[in-house]
C-alpha positions as CSV (number, residue, x, y, z in Angstrom):
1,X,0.0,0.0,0.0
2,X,1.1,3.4,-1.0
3,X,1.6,5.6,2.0
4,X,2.4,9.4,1.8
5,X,2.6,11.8,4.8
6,X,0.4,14.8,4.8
7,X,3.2,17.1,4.5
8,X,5.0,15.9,1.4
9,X,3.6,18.0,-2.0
10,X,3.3,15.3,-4.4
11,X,1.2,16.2,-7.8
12,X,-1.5,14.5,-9.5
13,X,0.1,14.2,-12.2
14,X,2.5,12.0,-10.8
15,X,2.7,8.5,-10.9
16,X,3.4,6.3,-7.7
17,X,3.9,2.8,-7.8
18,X,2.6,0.5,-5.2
19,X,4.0,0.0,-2.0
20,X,6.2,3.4,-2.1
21,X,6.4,5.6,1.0
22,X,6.7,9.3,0.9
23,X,8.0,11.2,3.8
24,X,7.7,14.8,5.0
25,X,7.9,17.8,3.2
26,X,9.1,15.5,-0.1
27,X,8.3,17.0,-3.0
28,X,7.0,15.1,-6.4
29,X,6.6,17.1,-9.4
30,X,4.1,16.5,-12.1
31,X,4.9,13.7,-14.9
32,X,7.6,12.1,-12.0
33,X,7.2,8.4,-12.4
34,X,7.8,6.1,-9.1
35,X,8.0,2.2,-9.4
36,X,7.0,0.1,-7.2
37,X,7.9,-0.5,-3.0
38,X,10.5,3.0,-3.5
39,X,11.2,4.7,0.0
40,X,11.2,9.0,-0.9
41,X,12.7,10.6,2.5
42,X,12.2,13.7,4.3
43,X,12.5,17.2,2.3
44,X,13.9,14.8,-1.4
45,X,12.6,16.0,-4.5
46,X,12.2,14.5,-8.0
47,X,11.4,17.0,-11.1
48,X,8.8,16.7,-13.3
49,X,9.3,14.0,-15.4
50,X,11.9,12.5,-14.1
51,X,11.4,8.6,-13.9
52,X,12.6,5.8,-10.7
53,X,12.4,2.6,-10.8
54,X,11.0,0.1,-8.1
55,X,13.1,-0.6,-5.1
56,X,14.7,2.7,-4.9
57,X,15.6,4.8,-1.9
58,X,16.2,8.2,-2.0
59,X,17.5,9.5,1.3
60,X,16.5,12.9,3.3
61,X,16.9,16.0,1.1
62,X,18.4,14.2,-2.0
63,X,17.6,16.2,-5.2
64,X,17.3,14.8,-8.6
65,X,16.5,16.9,-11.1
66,X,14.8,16.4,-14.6
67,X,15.3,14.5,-17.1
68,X,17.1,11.8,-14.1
69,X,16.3,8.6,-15.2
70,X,17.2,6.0,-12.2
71,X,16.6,2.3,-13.0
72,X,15.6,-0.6,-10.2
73,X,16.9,-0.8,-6.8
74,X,19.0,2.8,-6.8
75,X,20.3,4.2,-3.4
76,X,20.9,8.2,-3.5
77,X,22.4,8.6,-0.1
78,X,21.1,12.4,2.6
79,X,21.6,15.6,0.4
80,X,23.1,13.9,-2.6
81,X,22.4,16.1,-6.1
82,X,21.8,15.0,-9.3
83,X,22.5,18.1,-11.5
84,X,20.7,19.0,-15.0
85,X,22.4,22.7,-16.2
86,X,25.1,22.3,-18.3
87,X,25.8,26.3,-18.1
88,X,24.2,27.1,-15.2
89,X,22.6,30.9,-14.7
90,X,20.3,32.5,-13.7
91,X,20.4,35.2,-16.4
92,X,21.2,35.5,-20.1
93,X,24.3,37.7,-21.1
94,X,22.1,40.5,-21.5
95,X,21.1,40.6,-17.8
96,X,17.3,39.1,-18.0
97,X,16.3,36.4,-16.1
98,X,16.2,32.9,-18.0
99,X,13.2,31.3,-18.4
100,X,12.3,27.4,-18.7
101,X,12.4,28.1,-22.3
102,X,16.3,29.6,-22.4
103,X,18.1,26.3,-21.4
104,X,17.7,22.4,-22.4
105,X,18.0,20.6,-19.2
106,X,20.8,17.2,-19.4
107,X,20.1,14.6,-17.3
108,X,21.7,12.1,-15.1
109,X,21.3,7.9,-15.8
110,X,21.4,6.1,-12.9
111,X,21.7,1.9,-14.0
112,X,20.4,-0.7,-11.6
113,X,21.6,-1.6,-8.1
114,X,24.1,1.9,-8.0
115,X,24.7,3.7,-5.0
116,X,25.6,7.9,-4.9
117,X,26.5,8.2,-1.0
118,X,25.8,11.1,1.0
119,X,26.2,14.9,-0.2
120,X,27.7,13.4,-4.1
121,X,26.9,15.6,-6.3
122,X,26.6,13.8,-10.1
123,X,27.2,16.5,-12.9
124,X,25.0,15.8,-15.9
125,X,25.3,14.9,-18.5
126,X,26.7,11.1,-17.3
127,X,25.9,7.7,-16.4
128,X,26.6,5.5,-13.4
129,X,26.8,2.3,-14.4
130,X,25.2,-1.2,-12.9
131,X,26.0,-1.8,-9.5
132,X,28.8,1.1,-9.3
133,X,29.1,3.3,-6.0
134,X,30.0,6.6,-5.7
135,X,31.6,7.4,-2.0
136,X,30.2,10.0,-0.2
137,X,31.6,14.0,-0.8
138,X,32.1,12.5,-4.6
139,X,31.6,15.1,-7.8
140,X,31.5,12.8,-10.8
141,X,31.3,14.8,-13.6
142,X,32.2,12.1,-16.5
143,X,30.3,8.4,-16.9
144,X,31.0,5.8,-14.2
145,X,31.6,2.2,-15.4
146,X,29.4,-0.6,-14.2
147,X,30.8,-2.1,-10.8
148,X,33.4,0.7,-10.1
149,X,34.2,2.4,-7.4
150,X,34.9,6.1,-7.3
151,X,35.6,8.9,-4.5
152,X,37.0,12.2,-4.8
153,X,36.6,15.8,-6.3
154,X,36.5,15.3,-8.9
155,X,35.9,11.1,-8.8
156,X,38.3,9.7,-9.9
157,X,38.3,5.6,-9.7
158,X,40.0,3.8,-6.8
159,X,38.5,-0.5,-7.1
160,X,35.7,-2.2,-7.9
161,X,32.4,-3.2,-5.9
162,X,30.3,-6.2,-6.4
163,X,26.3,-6.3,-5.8
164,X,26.4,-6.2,-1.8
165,X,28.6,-2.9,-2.2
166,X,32.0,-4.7,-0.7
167,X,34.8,-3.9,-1.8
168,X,36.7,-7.0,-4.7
169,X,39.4,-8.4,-3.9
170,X,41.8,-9.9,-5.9
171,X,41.8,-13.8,-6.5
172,X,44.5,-14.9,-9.2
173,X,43.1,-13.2,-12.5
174,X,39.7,-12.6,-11.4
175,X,38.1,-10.3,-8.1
176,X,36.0,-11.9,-5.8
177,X,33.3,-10.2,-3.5
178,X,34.4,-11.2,0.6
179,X,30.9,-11.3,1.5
180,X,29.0,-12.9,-1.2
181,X,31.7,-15.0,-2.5
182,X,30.4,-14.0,-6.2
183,X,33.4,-13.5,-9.0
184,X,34.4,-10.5,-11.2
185,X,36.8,-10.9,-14.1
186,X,38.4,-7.6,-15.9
187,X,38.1,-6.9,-19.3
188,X,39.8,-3.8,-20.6
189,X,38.5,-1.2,-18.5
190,X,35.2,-2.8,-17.6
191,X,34.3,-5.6,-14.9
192,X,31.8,-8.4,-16.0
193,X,30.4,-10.7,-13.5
194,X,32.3,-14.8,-14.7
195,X,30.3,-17.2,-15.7
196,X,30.2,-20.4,-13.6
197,X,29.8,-23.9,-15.7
């Protein structure tokens, strides 16, 4: 069962799978689309349009502006931004204010199972990949490869996750996850999960 606190501002026009909790002043604009069983925290907000998949969480005061597309089971950690200006401001060179119509919003892509920690800010136009995670403090401003792990301003890569979010570990010529057991072989500058006969 859907449940959404009294003080969140969702629209009509929204869509809200079922099973998805909304919490205090969260705000939902019009055409957002929210799969299924997704937990929206205090004060977060999703632009118009902008489409989650099921399972997500988006933690207190994230932002994630239009046109954000996040697939299934994305985290975005407290107060983590996902940007859509490319030249951001608040006036044209002549001195009037923009309007909607003076800019083309970029978006970010958010693949399944990635997680942006706390206070990240994601620069669009990129993509996180599968799986990836972006530590905490992070500004990733170019594309994220599935299962990597970046940290830094600006993110740079330092390893590789697997699913649970641990940390590989190196096992001969493949990575191995120490909690799941589950094994990663390189290829090139990419990770692919092995296949098992």
């Amino acid at each position: 069962m859907t449940s959404v606190e009294p003080s969140a501002d969702v629209s009509e026009r929204a869509s809200i799978g079922a099973g998805t909790r909304i919490w205090h002043l969260a705000h939902i604009r019009e055409d957002a689309s929210l799969g299924e069983n997704c937990t929206i925290g205090r004060g977060a907000y999703v632009g118009p349009g902008v489409h989650i998949g099921s399972n997500c969480k988006l933690q207190n005061y994230s932002l994630v502006y239009e046109p954000a597309r996040l697939g299934e089971g994305v985290f975005i950690g407290p107060a983590a931004v996902l940007t859509n200006d490319t030249y951001p401001r608040a006036v044209s060179p002549d001195g009037v204010l923009k309007s909607a119509d003076d800019w083309t919003p970029v978006g970010v892509t958010i693949e399944d199972g990635a997680a942006i920690g706390a206070r990240a800010v994601c620069v669009a136009p990129i993509t996180i990949g599968k799986w990836a995670t972006v530590a905490a403090g992070a500004v990733v401003v170019k594309d994220v490869p599935a299962f990597a792990l970046v940290a830094g301003v600006p993110a740079r890569q330092i390893g590789w996750v697997g699913k649970s979010g641990h940390r590989l570990q190196p096992d001969g010529d493949e990575l191995v996850c120490p909690e799941t057991g589950e094994r990663y072989i390189k290829d090139g500058d990419t990770l692919k999960e092995a296949r098992r006969a």
